[in-house]
N, CA, C, O and CB atoms as a CASP TS submission, in Angstrom:
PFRMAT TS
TARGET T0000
AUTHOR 0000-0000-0000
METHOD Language model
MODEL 1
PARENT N/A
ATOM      1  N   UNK     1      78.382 -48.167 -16.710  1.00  0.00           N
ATOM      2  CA  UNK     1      78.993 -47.445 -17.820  1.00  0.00           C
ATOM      3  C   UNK     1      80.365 -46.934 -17.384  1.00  0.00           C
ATOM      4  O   UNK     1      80.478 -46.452 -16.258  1.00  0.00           O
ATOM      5  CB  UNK     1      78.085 -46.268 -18.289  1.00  0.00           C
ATOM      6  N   UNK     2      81.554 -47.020 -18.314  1.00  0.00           N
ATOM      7  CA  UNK     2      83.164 -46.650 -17.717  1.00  0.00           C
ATOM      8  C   UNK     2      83.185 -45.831 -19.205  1.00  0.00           C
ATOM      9  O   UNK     2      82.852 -46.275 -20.303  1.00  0.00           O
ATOM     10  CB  UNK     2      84.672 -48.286 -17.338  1.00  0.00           C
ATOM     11  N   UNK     3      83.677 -44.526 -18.871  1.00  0.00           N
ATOM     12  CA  UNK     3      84.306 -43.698 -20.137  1.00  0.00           C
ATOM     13  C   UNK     3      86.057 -43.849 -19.758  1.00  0.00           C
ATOM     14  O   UNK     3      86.656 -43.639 -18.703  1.00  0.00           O
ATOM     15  CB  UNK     3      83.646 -41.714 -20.161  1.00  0.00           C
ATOM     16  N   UNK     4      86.502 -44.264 -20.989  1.00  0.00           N
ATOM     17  CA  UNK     4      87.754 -43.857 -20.825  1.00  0.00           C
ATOM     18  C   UNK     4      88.438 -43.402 -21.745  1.00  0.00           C
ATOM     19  O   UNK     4      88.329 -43.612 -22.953  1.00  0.00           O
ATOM     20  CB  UNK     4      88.357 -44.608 -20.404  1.00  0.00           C
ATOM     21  N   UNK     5      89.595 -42.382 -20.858  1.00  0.00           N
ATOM     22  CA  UNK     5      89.565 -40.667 -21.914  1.00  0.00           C
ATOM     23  C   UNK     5      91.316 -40.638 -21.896  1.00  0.00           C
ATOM     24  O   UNK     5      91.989 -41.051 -20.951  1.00  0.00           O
ATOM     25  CB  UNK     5      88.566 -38.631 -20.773  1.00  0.00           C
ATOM     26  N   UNK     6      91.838 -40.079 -23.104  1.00  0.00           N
ATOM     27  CA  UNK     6      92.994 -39.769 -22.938  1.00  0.00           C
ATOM     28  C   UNK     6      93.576 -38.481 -22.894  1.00  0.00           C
ATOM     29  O   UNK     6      93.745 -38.158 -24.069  1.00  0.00           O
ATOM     30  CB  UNK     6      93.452 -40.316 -23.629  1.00  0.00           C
ATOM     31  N   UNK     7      94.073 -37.343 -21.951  1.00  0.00           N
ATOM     32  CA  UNK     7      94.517 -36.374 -22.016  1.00  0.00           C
ATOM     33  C   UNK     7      95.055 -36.208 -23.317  1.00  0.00           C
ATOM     34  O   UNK     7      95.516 -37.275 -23.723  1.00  0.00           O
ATOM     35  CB  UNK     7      95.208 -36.230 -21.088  1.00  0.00           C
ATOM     36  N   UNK     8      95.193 -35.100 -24.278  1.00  0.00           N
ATOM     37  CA  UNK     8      95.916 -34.175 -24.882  1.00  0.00           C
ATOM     38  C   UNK     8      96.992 -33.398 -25.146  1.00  0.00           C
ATOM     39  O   UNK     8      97.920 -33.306 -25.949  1.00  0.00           O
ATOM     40  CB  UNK     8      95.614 -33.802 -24.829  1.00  0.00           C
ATOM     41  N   UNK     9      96.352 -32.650 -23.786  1.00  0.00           N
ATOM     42  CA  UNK     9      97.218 -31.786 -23.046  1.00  0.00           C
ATOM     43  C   UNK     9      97.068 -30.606 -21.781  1.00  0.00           C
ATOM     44  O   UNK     9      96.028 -30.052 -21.421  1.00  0.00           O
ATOM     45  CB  UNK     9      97.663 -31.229 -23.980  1.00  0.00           C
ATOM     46  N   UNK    10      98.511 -30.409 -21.215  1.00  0.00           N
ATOM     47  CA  UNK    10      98.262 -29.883 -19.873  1.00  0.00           C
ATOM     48  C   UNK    10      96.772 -29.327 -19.573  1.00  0.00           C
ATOM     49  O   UNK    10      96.426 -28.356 -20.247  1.00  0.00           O
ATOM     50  CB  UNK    10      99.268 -28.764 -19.649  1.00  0.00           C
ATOM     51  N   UNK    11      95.754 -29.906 -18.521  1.00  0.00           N
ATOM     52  CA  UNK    11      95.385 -29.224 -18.282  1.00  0.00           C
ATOM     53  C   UNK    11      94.544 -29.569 -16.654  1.00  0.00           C
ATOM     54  O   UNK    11      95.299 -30.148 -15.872  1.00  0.00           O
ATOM     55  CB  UNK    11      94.936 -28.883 -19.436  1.00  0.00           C
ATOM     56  N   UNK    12      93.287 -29.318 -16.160  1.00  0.00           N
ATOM     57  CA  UNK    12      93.059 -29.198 -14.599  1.00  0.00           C
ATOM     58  C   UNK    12      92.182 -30.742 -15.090  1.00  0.00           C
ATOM     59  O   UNK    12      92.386 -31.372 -16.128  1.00  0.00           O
ATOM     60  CB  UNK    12      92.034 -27.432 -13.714  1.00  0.00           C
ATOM     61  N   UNK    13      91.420 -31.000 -14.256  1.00  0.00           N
ATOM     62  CA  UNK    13      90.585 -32.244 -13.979  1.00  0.00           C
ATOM     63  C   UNK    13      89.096 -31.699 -14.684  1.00  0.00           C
ATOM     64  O   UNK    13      88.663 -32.062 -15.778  1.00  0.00           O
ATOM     65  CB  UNK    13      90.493 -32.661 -12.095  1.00  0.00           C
ATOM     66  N   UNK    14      88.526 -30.843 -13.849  1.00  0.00           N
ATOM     67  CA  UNK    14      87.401 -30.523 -14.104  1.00  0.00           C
ATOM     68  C   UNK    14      86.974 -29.600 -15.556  1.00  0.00           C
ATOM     69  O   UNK    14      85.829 -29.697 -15.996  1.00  0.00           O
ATOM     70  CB  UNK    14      87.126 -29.952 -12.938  1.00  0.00           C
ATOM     71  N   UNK    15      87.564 -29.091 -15.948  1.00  0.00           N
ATOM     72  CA  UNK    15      87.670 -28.193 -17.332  1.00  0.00           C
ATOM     73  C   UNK    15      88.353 -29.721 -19.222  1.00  0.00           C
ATOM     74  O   UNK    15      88.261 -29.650 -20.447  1.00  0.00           O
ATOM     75  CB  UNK    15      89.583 -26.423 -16.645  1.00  0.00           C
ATOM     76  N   UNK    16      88.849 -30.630 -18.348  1.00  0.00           N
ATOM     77  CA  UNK    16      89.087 -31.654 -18.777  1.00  0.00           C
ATOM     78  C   UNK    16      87.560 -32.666 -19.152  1.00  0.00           C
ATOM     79  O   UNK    16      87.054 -33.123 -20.177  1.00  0.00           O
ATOM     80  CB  UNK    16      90.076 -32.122 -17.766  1.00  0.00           C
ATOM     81  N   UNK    17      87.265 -32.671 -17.838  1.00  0.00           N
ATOM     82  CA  UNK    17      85.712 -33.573 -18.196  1.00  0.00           C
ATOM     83  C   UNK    17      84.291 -33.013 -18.639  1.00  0.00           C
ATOM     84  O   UNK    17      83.309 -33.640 -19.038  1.00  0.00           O
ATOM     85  CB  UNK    17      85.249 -34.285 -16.906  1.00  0.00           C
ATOM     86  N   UNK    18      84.488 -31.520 -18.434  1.00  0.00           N
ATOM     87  CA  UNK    18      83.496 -30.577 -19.039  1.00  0.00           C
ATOM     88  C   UNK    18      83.797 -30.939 -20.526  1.00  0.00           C
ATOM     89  O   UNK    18      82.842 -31.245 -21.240  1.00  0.00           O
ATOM     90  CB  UNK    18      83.715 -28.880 -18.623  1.00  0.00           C
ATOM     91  N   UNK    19      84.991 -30.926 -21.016  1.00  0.00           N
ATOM     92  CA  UNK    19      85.273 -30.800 -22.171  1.00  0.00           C
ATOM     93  C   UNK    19      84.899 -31.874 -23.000  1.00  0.00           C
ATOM     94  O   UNK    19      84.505 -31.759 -24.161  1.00  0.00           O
ATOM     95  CB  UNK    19      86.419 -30.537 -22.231  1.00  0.00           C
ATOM     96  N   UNK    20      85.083 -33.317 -22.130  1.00  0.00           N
ATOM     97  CA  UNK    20      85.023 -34.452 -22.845  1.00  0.00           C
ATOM     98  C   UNK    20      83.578 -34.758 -22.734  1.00  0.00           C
ATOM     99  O   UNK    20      82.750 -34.885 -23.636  1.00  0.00           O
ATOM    100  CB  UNK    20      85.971 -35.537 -22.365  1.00  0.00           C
ATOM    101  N   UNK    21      83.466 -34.831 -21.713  1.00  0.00           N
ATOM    102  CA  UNK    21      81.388 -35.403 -21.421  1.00  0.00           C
ATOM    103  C   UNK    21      80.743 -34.814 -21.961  1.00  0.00           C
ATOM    104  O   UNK    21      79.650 -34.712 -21.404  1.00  0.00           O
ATOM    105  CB  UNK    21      80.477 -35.281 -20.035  1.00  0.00           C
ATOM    106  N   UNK    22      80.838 -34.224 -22.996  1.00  0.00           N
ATOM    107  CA  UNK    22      79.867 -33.683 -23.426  1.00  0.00           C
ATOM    108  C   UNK    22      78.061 -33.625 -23.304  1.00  0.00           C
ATOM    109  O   UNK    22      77.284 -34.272 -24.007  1.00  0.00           O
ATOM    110  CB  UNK    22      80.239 -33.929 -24.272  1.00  0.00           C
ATOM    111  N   UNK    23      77.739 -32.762 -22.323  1.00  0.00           N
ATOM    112  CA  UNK    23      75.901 -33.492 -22.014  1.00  0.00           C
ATOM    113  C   UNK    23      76.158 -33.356 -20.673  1.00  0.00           C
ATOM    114  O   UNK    23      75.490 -32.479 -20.125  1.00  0.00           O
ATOM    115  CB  UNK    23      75.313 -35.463 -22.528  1.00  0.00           C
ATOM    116  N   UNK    24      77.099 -34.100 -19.825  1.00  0.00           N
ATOM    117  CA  UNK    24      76.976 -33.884 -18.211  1.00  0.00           C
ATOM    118  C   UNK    24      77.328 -32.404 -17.666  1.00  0.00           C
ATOM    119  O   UNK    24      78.126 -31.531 -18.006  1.00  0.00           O
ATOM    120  CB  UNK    24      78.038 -34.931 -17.438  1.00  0.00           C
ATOM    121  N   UNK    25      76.272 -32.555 -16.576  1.00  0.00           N
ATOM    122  CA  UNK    25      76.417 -31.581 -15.932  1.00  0.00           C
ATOM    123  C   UNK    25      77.755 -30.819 -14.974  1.00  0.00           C
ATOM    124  O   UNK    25      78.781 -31.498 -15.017  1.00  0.00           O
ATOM    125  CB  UNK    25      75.518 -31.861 -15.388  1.00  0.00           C
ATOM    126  N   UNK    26      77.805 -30.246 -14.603  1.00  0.00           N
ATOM    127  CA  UNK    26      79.040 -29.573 -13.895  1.00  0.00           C
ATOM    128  C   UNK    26      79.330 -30.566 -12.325  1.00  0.00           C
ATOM    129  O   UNK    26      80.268 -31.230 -11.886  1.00  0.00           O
ATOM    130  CB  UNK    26      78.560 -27.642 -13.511  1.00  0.00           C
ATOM    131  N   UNK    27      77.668 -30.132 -11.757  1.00  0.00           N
ATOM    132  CA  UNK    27      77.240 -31.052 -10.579  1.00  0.00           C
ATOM    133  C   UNK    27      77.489 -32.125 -10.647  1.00  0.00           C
ATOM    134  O   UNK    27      78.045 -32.696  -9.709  1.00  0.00           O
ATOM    135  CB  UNK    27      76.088 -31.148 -10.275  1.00  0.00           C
ATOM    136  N   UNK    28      77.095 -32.874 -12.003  1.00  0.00           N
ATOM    137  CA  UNK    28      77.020 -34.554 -12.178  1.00  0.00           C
ATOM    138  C   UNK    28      78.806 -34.770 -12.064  1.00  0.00           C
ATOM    139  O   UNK    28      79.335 -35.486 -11.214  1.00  0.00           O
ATOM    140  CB  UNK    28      76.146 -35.214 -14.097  1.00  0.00           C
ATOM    141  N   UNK    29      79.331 -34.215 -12.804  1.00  0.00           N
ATOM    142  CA  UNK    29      80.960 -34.333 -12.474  1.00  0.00           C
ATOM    143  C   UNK    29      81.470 -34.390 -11.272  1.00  0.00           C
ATOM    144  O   UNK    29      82.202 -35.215 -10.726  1.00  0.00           O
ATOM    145  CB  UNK    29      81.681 -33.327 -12.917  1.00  0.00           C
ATOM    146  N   UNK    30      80.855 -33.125 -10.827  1.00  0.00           N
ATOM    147  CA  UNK    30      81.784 -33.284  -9.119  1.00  0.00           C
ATOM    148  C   UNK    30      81.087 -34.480  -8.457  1.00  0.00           C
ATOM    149  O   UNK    30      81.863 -35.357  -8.077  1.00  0.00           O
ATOM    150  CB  UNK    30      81.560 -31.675  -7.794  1.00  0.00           C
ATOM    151  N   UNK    31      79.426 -34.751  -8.184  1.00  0.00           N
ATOM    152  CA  UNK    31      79.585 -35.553  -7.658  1.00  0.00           C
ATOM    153  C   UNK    31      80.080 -37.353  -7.689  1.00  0.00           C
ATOM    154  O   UNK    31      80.078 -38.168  -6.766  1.00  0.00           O
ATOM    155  CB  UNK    31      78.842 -35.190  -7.407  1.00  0.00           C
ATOM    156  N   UNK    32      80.507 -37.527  -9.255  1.00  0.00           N
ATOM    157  CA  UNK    32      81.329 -38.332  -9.667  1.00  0.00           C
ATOM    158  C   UNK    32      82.797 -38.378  -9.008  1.00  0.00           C
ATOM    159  O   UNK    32      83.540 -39.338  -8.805  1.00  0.00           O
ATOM    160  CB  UNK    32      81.321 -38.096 -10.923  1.00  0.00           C
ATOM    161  N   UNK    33      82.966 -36.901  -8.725  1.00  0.00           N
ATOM    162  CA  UNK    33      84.297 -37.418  -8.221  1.00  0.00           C
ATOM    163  C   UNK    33      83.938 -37.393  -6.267  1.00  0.00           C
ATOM    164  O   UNK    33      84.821 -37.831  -5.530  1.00  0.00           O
ATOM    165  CB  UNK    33      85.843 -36.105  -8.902  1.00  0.00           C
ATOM    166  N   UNK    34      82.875 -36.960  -5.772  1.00  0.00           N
ATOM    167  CA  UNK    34      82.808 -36.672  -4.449  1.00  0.00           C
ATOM    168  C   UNK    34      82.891 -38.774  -3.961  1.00  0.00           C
ATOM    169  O   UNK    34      83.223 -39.394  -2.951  1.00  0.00           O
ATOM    170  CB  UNK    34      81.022 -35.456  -4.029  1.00  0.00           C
ATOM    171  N   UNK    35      82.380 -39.168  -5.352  1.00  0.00           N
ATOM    172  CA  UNK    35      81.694 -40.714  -4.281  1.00  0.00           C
ATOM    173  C   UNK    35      83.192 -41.345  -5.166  1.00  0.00           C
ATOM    174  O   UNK    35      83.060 -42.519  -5.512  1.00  0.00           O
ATOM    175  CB  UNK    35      79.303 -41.832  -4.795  1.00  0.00           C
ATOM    176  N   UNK    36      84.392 -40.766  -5.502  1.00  0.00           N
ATOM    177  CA  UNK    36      85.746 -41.375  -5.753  1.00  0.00           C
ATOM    178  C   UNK    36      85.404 -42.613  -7.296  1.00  0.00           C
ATOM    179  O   UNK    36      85.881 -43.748  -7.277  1.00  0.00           O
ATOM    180  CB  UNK    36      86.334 -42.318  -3.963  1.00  0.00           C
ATOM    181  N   UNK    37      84.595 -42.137  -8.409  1.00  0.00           N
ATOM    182  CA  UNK    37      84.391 -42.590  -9.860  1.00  0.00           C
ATOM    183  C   UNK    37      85.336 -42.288 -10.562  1.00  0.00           C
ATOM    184  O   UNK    37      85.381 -42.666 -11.733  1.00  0.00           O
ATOM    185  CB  UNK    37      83.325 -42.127 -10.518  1.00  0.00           C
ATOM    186  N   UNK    38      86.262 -41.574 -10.034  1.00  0.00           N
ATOM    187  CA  UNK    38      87.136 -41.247 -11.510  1.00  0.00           C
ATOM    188  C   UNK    38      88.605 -41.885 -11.071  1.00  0.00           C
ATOM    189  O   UNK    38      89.224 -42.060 -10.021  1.00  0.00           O
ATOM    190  CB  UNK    38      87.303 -39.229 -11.980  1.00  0.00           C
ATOM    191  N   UNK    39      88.760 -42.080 -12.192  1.00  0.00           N
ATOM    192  CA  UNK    39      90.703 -42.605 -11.748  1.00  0.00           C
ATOM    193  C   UNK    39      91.495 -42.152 -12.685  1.00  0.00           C
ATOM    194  O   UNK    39      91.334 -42.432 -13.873  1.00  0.00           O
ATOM    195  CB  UNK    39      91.209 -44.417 -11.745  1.00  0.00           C
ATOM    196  N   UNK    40      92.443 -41.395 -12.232  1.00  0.00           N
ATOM    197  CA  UNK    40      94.086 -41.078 -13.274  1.00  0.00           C
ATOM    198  C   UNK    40      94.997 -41.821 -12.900  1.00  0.00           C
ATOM    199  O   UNK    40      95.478 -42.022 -11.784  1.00  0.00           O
ATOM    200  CB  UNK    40      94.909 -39.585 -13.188  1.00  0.00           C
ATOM    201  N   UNK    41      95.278 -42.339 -14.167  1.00  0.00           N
ATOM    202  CA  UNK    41      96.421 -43.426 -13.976  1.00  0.00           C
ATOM    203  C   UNK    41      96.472 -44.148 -12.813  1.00  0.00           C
ATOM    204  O   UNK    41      97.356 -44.086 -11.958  1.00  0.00           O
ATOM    205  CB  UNK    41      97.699 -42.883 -14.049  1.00  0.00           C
ATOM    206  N   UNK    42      95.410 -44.892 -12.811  1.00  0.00           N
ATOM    207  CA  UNK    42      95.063 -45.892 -12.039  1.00  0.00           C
ATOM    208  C   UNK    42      94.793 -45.782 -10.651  1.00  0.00           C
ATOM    209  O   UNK    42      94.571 -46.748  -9.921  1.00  0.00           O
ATOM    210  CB  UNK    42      95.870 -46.678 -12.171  1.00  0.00           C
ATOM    211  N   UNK    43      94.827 -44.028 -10.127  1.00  0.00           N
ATOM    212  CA  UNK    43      94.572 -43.874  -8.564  1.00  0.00           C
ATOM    213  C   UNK    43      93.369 -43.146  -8.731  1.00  0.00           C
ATOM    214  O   UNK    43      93.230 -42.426  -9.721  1.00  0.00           O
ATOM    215  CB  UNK    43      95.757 -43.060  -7.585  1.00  0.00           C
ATOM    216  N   UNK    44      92.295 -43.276  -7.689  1.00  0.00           N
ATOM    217  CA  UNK    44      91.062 -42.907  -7.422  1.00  0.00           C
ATOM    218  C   UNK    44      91.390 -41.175  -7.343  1.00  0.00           C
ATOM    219  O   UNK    44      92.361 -40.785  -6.694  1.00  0.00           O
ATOM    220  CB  UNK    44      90.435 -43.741  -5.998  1.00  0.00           C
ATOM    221  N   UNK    45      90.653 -40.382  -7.932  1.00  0.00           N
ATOM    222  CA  UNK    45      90.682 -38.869  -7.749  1.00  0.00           C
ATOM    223  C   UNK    45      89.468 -38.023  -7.408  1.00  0.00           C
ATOM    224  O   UNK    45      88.510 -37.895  -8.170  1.00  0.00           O
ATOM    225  CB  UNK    45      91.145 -38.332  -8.914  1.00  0.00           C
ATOM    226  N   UNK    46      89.579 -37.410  -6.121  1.00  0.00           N
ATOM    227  CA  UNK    46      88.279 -36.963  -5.695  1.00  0.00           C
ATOM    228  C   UNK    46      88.543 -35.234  -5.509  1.00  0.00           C
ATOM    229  O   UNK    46      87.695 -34.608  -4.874  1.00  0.00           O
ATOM    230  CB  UNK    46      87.781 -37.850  -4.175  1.00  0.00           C
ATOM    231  N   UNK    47      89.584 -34.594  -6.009  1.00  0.00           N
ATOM    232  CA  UNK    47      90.075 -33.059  -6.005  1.00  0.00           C
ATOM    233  C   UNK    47      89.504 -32.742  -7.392  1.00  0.00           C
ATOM    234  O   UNK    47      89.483 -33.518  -8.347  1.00  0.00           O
ATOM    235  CB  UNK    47      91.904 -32.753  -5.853  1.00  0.00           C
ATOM    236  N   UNK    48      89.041 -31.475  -7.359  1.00  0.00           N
ATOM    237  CA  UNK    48      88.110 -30.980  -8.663  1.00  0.00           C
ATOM    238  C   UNK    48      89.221 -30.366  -9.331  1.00  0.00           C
ATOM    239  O   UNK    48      88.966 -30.027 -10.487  1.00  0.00           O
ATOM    240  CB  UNK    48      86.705 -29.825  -8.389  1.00  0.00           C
ATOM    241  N   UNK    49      90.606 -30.083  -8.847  1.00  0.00           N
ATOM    242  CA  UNK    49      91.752 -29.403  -9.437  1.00  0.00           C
ATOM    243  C   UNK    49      92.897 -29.722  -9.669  1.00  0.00           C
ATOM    244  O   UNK    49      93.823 -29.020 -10.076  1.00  0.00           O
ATOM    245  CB  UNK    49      91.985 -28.605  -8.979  1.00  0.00           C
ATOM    246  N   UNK    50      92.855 -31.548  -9.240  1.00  0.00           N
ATOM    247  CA  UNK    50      93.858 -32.440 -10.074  1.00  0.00           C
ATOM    248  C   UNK    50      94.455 -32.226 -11.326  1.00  0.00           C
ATOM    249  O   UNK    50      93.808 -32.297 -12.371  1.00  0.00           O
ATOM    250  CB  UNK    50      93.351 -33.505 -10.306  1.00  0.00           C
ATOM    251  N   UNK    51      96.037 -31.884 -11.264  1.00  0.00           N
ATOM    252  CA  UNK    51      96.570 -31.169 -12.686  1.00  0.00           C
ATOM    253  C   UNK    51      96.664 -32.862 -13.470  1.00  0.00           C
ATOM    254  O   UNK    51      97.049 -33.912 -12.955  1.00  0.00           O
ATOM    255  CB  UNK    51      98.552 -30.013 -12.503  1.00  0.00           C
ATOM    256  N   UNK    52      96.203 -32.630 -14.737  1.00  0.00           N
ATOM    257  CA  UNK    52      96.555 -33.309 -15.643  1.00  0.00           C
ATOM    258  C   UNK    52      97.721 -33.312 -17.091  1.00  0.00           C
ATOM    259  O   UNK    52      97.942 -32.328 -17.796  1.00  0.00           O
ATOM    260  CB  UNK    52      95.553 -33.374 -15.836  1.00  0.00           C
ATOM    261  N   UNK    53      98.107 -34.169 -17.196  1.00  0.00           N
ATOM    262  CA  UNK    53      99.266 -34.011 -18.580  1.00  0.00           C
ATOM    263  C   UNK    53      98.983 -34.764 -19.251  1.00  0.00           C
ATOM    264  O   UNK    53      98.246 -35.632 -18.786  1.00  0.00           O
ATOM    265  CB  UNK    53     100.745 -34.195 -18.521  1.00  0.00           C
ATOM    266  N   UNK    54      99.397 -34.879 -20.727  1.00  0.00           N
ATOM    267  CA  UNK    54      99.152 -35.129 -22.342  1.00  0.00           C
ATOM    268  C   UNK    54      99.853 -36.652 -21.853  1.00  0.00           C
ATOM    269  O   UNK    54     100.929 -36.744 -21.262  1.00  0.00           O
ATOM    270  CB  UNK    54     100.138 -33.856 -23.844  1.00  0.00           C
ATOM    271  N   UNK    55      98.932 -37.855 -22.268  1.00  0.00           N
ATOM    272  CA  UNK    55      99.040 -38.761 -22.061  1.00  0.00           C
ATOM    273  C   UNK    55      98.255 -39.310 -20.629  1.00  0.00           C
ATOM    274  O   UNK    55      97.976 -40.508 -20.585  1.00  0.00           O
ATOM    275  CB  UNK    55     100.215 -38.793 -22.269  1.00  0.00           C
ATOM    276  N   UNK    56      97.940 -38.527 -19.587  1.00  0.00           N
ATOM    277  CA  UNK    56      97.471 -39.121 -18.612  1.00  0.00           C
ATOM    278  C   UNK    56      96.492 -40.192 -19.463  1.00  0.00           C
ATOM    279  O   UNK    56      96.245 -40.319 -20.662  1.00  0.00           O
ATOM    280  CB  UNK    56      96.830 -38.090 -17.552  1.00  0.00           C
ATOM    281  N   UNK    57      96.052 -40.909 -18.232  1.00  0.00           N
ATOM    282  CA  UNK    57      94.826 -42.119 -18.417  1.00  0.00           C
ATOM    283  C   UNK    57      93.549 -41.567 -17.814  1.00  0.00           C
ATOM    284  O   UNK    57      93.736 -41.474 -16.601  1.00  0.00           O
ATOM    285  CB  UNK    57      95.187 -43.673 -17.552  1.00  0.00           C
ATOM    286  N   UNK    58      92.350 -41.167 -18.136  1.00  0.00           N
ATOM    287  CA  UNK    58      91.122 -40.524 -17.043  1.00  0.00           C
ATOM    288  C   UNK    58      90.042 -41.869 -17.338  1.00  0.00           C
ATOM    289  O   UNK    58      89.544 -42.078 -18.444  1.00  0.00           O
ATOM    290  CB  UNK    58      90.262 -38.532 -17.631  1.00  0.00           C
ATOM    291  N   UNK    59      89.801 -42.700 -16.152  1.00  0.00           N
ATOM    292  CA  UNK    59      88.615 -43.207 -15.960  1.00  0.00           C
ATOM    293  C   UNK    59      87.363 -43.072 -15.732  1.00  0.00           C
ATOM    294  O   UNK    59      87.359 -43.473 -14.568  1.00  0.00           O
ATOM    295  CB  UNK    59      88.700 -43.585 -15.511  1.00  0.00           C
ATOM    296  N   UNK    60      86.239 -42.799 -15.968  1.00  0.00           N
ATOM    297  CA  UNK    60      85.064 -42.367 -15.282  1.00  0.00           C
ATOM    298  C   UNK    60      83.769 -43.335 -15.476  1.00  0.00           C
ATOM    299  O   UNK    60      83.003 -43.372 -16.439  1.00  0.00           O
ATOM    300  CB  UNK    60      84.758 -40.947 -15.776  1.00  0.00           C
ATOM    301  N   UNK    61      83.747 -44.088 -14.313  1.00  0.00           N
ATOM    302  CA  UNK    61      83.062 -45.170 -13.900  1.00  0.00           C
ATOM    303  C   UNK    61      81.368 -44.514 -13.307  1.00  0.00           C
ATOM    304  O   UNK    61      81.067 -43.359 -13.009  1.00  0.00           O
ATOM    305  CB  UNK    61      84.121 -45.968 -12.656  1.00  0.00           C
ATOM    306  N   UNK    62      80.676 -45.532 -13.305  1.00  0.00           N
ATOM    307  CA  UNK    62      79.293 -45.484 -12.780  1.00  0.00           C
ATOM    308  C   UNK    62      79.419 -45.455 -11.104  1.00  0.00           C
ATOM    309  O   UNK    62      80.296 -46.016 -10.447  1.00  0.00           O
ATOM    310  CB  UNK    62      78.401 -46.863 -13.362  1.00  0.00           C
ATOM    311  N   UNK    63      78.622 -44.878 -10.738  1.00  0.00           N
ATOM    312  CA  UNK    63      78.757 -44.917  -9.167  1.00  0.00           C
ATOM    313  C   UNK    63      78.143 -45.768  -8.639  1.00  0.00           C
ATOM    314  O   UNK    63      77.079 -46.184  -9.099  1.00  0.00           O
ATOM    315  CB  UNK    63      78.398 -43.874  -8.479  1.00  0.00           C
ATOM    316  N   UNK    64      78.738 -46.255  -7.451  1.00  0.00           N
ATOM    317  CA  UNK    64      78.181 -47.705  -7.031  1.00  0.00           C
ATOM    318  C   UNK    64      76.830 -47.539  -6.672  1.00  0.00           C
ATOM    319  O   UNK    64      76.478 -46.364  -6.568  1.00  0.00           O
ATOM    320  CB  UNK    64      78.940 -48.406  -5.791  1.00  0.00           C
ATOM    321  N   UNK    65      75.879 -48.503  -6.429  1.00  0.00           N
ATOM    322  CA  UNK    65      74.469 -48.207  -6.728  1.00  0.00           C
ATOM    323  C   UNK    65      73.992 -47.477  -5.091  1.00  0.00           C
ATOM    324  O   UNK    65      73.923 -48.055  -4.007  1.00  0.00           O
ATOM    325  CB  UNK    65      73.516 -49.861  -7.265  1.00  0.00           C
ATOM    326  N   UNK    66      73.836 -46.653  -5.279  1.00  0.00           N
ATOM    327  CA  UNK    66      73.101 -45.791  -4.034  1.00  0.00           C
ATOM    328  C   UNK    66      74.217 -44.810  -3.484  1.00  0.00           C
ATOM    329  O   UNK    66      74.163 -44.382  -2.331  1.00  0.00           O
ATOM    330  CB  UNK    66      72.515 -46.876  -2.642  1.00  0.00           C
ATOM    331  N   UNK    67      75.131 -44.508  -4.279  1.00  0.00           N
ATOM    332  CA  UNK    67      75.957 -43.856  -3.615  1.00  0.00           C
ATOM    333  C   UNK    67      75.832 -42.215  -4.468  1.00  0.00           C
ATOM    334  O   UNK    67      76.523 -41.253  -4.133  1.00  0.00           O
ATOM    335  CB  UNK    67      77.452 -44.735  -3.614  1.00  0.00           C
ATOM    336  N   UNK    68      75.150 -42.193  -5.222  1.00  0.00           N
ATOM    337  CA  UNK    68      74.450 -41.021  -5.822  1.00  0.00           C
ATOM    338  C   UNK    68      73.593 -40.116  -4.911  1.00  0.00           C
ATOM    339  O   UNK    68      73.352 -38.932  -5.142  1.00  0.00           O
ATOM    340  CB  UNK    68      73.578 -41.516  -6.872  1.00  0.00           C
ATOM    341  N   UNK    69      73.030 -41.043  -3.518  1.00  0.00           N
ATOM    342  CA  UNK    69      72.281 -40.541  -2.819  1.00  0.00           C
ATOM    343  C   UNK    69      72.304 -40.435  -1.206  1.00  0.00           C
ATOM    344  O   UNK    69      71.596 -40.984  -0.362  1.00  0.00           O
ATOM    345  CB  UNK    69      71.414 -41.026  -3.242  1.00  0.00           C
ATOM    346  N   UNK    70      73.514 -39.412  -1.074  1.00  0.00           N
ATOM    347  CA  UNK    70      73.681 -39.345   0.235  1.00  0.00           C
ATOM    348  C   UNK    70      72.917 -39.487   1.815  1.00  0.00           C
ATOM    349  O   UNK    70      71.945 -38.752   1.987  1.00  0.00           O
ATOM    350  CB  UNK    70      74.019 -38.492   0.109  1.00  0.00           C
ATOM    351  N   UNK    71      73.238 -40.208   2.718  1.00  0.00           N
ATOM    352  CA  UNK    71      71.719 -39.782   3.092  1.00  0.00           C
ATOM    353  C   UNK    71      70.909 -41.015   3.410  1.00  0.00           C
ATOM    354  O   UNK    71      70.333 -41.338   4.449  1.00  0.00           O
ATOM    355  CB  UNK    71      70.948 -38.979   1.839  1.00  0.00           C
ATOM    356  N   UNK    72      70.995 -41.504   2.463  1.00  0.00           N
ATOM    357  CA  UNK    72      69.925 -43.042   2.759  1.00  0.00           C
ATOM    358  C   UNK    72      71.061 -44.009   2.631  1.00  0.00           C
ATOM    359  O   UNK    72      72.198 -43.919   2.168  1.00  0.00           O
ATOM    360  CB  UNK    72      68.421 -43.508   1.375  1.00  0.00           C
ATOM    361  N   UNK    73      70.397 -44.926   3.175  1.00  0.00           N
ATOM    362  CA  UNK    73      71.151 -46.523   3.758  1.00  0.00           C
ATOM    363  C   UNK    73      71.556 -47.418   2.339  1.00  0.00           C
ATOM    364  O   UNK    73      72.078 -48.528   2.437  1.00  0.00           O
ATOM    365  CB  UNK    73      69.736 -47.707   4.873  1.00  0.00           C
TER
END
């Protein structure tokens, strides 16, 4: 599954995808960005406080399979 979102306007990363995902969790976000799922304007973003602007591009991709689960092989 890939959501893709278009900024508005000015604002942080994480208060951005709270806003849009409507249903995901806070956790489920960060660790979307801990295993590097999200992309602005085409670069991988793993900072929970990445400033965003009106027009950015926000990607948010599925995490590669097992990478949800730190820890195991």
């Amino acid at each position: 599954m890939t959501d893709r979102l278009t900024v508005k306007s000015n604002t942080n990363l994480i208060p951005f995808l709270i806003a849009e995902l409507q249903g995901w969790s806070r956790s489920t976000i960060k660790q979307r960005l801990k295993c590097g799922c999200i992309i602005v304007n085409g670069d991988r973003v793993t900072r929970h406080d990445h400033a965003l602007r009106a027009g950015d591009q926000v990607i948010v991709e599925a995490p590669a399979r097992g990478a949800s689960r730190p820890g195991r092989p």
